[in-house]
N, C-alpha and C positions, 0 to 999 in steps of 0.2 A: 282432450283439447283439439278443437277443428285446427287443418291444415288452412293457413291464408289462401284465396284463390290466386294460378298465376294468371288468369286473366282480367284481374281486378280493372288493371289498366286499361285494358280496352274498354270495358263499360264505363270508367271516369272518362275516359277520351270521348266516346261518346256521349256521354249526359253533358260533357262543355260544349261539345261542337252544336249539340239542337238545342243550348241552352241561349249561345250567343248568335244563332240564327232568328231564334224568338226575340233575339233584342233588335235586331234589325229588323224586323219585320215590321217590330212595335216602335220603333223610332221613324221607320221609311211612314207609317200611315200617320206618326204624326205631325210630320214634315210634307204630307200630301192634305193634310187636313189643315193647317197654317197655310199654306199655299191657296186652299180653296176661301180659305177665308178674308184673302187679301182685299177683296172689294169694300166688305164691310166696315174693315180695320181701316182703309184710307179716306172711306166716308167719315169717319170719325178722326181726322188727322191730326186734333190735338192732342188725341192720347199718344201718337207715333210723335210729335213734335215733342212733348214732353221727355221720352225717349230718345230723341237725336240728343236733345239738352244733357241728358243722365249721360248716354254713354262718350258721347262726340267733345261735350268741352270740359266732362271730369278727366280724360284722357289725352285730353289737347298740349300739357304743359311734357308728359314726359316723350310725347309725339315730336313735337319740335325740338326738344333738347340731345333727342335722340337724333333726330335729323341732322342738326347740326352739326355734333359730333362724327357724323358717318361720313359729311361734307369735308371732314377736316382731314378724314384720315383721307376720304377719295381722294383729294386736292394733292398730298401727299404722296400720296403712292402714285397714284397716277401722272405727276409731274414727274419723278426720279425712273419712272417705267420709259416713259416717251422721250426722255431728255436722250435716251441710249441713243435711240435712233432719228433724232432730231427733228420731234413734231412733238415739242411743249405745248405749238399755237392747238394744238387737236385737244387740251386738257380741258377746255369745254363744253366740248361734243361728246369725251369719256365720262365727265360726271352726272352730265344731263344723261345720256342713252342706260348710264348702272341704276341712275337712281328710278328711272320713270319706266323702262322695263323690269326689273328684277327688285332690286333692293325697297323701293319706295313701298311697292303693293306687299311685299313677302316681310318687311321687317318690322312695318306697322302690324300688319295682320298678329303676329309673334308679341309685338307689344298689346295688343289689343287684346290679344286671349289673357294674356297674364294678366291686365286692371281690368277690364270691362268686361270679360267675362267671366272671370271669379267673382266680380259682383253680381254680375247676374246669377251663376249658380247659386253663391249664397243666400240671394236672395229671396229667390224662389223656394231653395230649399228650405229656407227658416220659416216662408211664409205655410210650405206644407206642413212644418214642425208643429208650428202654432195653431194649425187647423183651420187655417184661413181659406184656403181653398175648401175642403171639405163643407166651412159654412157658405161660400159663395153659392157649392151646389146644391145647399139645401135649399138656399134661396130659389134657385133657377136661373142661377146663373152660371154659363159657363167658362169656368177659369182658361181654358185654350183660344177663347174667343177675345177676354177681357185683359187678362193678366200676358200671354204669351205672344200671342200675334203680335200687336203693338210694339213689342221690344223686338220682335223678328224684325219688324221695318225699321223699326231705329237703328239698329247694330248695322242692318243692309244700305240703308241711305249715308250715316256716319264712318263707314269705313274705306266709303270712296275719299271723301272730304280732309280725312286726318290722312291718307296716303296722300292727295295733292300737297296738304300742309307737309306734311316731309319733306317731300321732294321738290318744295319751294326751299326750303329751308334749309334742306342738304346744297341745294347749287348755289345758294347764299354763302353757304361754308367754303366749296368747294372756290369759288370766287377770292372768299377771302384770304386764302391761303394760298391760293396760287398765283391771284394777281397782285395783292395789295401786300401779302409776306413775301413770296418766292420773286418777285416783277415778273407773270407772262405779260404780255399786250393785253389790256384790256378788249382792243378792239377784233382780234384773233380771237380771243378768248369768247365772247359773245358772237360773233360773227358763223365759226366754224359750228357753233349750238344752232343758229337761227337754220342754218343750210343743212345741219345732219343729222336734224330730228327730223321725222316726219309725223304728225299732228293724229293721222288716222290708225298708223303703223305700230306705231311706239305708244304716243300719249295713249289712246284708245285700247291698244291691247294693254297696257298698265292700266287704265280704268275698268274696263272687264272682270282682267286678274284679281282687282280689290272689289269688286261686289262678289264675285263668286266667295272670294276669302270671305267677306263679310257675315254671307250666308252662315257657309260654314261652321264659323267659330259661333256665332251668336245659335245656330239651333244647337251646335256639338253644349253650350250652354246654359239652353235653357232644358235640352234634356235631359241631363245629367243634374239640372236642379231639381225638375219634374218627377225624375224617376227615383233621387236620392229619400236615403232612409228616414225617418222625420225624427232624427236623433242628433244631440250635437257630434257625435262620431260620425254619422254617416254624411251630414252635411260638408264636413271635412274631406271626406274621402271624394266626396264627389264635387268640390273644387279641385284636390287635386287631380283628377281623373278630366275634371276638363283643360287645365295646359295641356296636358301628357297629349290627350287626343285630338285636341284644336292644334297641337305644335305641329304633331305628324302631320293630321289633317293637309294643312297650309303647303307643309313640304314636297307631298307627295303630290297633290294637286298645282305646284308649281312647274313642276316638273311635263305633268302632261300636258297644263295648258302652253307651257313653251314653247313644247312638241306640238304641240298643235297649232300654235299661231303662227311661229317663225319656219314651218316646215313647207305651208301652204305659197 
């Protein structure tokens, strides 16, 4: 009976480390190849209009209920935080500046990966189960041209729009809970928002933040459908493979663009 090798483990460490660099490799050229194909795809804008439709207003209802919600706790919190030191009137300059830098782009994005793009992975995935793409290309048709591009521009034009609906929606919350439950001023309350956002700063770097997000989630989804197994197991696996890696994604890319907008 052979002795086990002790250096097994290095060669598995290796065969994963140039295993998951061949995945990048092959996700970075498909992600440059969607890219290049953008002209084509926006001459054709009905099929990307079709797509904002799919993913923008089947996601639209937990988009603003989420917002709301998040408006309620802001309202909340942030009135009993300020009340310490006596600048309740600032509780809508706090909700406006959480939701439209941070919260509005980062939490949609998170809600977004969860509906819209496990619809997208699944759907592509089922579509490669069933051999649909396979027959596209017998056709001569190209499925990256037809099938994915498209929904790249949909997910990327639709996830600015459901972060504004947020972050409408959340300072609706936040309003209602701090002027019309708690009594601030209403005219403090609007007022201190009108003078301590700034429109280029804030609103603009939160619209940035949600097309970069956009991106993101939407190719972390349609590669993950692209490349999943054409089995009902592996379809599975690679929805959940795309939260897991659109969540991170979002996170970690929150982070730098921060650093990098609010540092400059």
């Amino acid at each position: 009976m052979s002795r086990p090798d002790p250096w097994s483990w290095l060669s598995d460490l290796g065969y994963g480390a140039r295993k998951r660099l061949a995945d990048l490799g092959h996700a970075a050229r498909l992600l440059l190849n969607l890219l290049a194909l953008s002209g084509p795809t926006l001459r054709r804008f009905s099929l990307v209009r079709d797509q904002i439709f799919f993913l923008g207003n089947y996601s639209l209802a937990i988009i603003a209920v989420s917002g709301l919600f998040v408006g309620f706790v802001l309202g909340l919190q942030g009135y009993y935080t300020l009340q310490r030191y006596g600048s309740a009137e600032a509780l809508g300059l706090l909700v406006a500046l959480s939701l439209v830098r941070e919260l509005g782009p980062v939490v949609t994005a998170l809600l977004f990966a969860g509906r819209a793009g496990t619809a997208l992975t699944a759907e592509i995935g089922l579509m490669k189960a069933g051999e649909q793409l396979a027959a596209m290309e017998m056709m001569a048709v190209d499925p990256v041209r037809r099938i994915l591009a498209p929904r790249l521009w949909g997910g990327l034009i639709a996830m600015p729009l459901l972060a504004a609906v947020f972050s409408a929606v959340g300072i609706v919350g936040g309003y209602l809970v701090g002027v019309v439950m708690i009594g601030v001023d209403p005219g403090s309350f609007w007022s201190q928002m009108q003078g301590g956002v700034d429109v280029l700063r804030d609103v603009g770097n939160g619209v940035v933040k949600s097309m970069v997000f956009g991106l993101t989630v939407t190719f972390v989804a349609l590669y993950q459908g692209f490349e999943a197994q054409p089995t009902p197991e592996g379809v599975a696996r690679a929805t959940t493979r795309t939260v897991v890696q659109a969540s991170l994604a979002v996170l970690g890319l929150d982070f730098v663009l921060t650093a990098a907008m609010f540092s400059i």
